[in-house]
N, C-alpha and C positions, 0 to 999 in steps of 0.2 A: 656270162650273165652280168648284167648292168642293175645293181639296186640302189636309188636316192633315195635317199630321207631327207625331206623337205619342210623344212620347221617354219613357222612364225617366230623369231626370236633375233634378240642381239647378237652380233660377232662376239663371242669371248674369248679370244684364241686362247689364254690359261687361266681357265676357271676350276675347280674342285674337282669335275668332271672329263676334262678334258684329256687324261691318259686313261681314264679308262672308253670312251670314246675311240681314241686312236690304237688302244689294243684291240679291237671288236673290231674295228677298222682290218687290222694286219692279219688276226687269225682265219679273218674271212676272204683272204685274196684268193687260198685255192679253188674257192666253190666260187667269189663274185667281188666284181668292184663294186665296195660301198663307198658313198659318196653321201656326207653329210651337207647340205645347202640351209643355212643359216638364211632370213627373208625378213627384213625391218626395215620401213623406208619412215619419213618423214610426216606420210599422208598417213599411216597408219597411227603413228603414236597420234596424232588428231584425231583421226575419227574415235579410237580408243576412249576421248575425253567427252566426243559429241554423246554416243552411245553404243550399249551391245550390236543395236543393226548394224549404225554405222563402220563397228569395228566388223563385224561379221563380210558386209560387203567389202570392206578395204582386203581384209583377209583374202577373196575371191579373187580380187583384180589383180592381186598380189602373186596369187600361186596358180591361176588356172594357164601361164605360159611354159606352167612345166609338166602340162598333161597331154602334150603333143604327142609320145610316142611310149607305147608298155600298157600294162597294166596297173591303175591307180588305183587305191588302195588308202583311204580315209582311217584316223585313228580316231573314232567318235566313239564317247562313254556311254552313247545313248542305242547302242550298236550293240549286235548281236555277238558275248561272249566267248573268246576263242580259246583252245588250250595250245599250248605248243603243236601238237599236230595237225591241227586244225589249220593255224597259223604257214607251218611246216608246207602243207598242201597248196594254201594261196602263192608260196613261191614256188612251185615244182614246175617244170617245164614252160618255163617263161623267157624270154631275152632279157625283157626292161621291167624293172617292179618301182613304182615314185610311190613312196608312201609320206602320206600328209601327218604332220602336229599340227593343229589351228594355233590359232590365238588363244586367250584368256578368257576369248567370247565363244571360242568354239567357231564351228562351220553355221554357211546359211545351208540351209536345206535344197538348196538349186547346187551346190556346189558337191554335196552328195550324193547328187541323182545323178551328175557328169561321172561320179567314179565310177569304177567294176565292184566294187566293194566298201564295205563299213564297216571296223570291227574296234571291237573294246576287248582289252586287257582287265578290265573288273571295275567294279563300284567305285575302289575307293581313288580320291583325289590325288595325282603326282604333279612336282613342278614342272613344266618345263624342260626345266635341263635334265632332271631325274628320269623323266619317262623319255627322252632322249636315248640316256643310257638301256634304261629297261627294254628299248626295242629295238638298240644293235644287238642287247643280250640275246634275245628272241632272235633275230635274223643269224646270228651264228646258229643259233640254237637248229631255226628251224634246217638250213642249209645243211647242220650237220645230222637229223633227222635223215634229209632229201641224199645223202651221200653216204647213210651208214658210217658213221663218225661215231666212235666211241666218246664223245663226249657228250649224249644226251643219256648214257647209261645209269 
């Protein structure tokens, strides 16, 4: 099993975040290669300044070349709340799972109707890099769900 996680966001190769990234990374190799893709060009920090559409469509143009093959799977707050098994489920018997962070603007609404899926982890606001972590936490989590792993006990 092949899962990306496909963010809107800077390269930070050692930020605050980044070992625990990389352990979620490694505890996950026996159930799937996770694959974080960091996505920030030039044209995007611009439209970013024009406005939310414009950042919304930059976003699109940005990330719809890595929904060529799996199951996509959108992280939108305005999406229907999942709990770990829930979540658990969306990966179960899958090859490829690309799961999206948007931007700061979030997704446009064409970019959601391309997925198989939209789901929200709750109400409240996370950074970037935080909800980064919070969803390799969840992809172990769910993987270890999918494989009867003592670690979601």
């Amino acid at each position: 099993m092949k899962i990306n996680v496909i963010i809107i966001d800077k390269k930070a190769k050692h930020d605050l975040y980044h070992g625990l990234i990389e352990h979620y990374k490694k505890i996950s190799k026996p159930f799937a290669k996770v694959e974080v893709i960091e996505v920030f060009s030039k044209e995007i920090a611009k439209a970013q300044e024009i406005s939310p559409q414009a950042a919304q469509i930059s976003y699109t143009k940005a990330l719809e070349k890595y929904m060529k093959n799996g199951i996509n799977i959108a992280l939108d707050p305005s999406s229907n709340e999942v709990d770990s098994h829930d979540f658990a489920k969306l990966l179960k018997n899958c090859m490829q799972v690309n799961l999206f962070i948007g931007g700061a603007y979030g997704f446009e609404s064409s970019f959601l109707a391309k997925c198989n899926n939209a789901v929200s982890f709750g109400k409240i606001t996370l950074s970037h890099k935080l909800v980064k972590v919070v969803l390799l936490e969840q992809i172990f989590r769910g993987l270890a769900i999918n494989h009867n792993h003592p670690y979601h006990k």
